[in-house]
C-alpha positions, -999 to +999 in steps of 0.1 A: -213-095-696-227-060-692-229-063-655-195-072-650-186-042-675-210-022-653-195-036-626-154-021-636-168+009-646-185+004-678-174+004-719-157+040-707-133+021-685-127-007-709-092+004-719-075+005-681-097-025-675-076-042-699-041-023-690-048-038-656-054-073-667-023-072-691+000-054-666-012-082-636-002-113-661+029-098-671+041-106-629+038-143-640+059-145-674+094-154-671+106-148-703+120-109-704+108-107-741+072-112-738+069-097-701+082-066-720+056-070-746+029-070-721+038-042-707+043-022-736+003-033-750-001-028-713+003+009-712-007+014-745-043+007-734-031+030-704-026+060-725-060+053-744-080+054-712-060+086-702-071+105-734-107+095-731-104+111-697-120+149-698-095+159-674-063+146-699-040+131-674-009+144-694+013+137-666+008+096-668+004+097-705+036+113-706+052+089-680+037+061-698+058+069-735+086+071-712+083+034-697+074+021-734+103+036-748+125+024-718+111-011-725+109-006-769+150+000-758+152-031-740+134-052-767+158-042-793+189-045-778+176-076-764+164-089-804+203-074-814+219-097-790+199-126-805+209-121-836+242-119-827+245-155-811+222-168-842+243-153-863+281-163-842+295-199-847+289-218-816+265-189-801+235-214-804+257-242-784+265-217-760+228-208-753+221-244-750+251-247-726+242-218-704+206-214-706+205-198-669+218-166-685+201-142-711+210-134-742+226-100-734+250-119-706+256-147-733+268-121-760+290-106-732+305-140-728+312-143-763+334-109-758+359-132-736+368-156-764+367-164-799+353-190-819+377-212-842+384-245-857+413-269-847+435-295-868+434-333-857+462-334-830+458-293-821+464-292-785+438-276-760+453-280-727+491-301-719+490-322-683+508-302-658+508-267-677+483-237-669+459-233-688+449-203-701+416-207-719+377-228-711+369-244-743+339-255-748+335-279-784+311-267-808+316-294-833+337-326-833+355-348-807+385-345-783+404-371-764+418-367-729+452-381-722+465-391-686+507-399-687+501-407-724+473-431-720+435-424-735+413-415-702+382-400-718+365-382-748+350-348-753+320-344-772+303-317-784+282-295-759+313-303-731+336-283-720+375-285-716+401-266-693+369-263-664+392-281-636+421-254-638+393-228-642+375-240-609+406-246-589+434-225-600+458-259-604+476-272-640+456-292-664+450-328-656+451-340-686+461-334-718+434-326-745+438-330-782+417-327-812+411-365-826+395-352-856+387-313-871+375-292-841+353-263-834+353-248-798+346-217-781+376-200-760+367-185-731+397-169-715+396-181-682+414-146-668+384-128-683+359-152-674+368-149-636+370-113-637+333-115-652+324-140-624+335-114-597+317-084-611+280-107-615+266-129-589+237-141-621+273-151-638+291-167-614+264-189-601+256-195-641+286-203-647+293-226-618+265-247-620+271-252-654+306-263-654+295-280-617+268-302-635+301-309-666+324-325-642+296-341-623+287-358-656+323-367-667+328-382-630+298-404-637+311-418-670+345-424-656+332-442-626+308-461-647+344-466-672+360-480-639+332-503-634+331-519-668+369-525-666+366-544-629+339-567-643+354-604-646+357-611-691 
């Protein structure tokens, strides 16, 4: 062990030996939060090495409380916008929902809508009229209604109004709360105007709702199956 210390410069070099190591495993984390941390302890041991130097290299200790407080910002507004969508009905679901996106884009999401709950028989979206808002259920069930007649249900986790939002056209279907309802409007206006202003949101966004019809195509082809089987 004292020949590798020897090696890196000795117990005196200990400190940016360790600022190095720290700073070289924070390229491999993908979550923000701790790559953040590691930094921080990072430069930390960056500063201690410079004020064991004789020479006092002010100019990168000073550099380095800059960067920590850059990134000490970061981490807070970062821990603020979890505590909002802990804290926000639905903001947990959401998360779930989008995962692609941080928590600082998912809190800017939640700025497009509102959270509320629906009566048995509220309307979401009326077959052959725009629709305005993406809803996606935080709690209870929906049914989908094609020319009156009971096509599909909406869970929670699944989103309603995604069609219009993707294509522009009327809903094609109508949606209906079969029982009390919790959902998260996204107005769809907003939404795209988000979409065109961040690439990270628009491909978010589309992949998610993507991989939601994908899914409902599934169950209604598997729906279509079950009904052409002989009794």
């Amino acid at each position: 062990m004292f020949d590798v210390l020897e090696t890196f410069g000795g117990w005196y070099d200990l400190p940016a030996n360790i600022s190095y190591i720290l700073f070289a495993i924070s390229f491999f984390l993908t979550n923000i939060f701790w790559l953040r941390i590691f930094v921080i302890v990072s430069l930390a041991f960056e500063i201690v090495y410079f004020a064991m130097s004789s020479s006092y290299l002010y100019t990168g200790m000073i550099w380095d409380v800059i960067i920590i407080l850059i990134n000490l910002y970061r981490l807070i507004t970062l821990l603020n916008a979890r505590r909002i969508l802990g804290s926000a009905s639905g903001g947990y679901l959401l998360k779930q929902s989008i995962g692609e996106l941080d928590d600082e884009n998912l809190v800017e999401l939640m700025k497009l809508g509102e959270a509320f709950d629906l009566t048995p028989g509220a309307l979401l979206t009326e077959q052959g009229k725009p629709v305005e808002f993406v809803y996606l259920v935080a709690a209870g069930h929906a049914v989908a209604e094609v020319a009156g007649v009971e096509v599909g249900r909406i869970n929670p986790g699944e989103f309603v109004g995604e069609v219009s939002f993707l294509t522009g056209i009327p809903a094609t279907a109508t949606v209906r709360a079969s029982e009390q309802l919790s959902v998260i409007a996204l107005d769809s206006l907003k939404l795209s105007e988000a979409c065109a202003a961040d690439p990270k949101v628009s491909a978010a966004i589309h992949q998610v709702i993507g991989n939601a019809l994908a899914r409902k195509l599934v169950a209604s082809n598997r729906q279509i199956v079950a009904e052409a089987r002989p009794a």
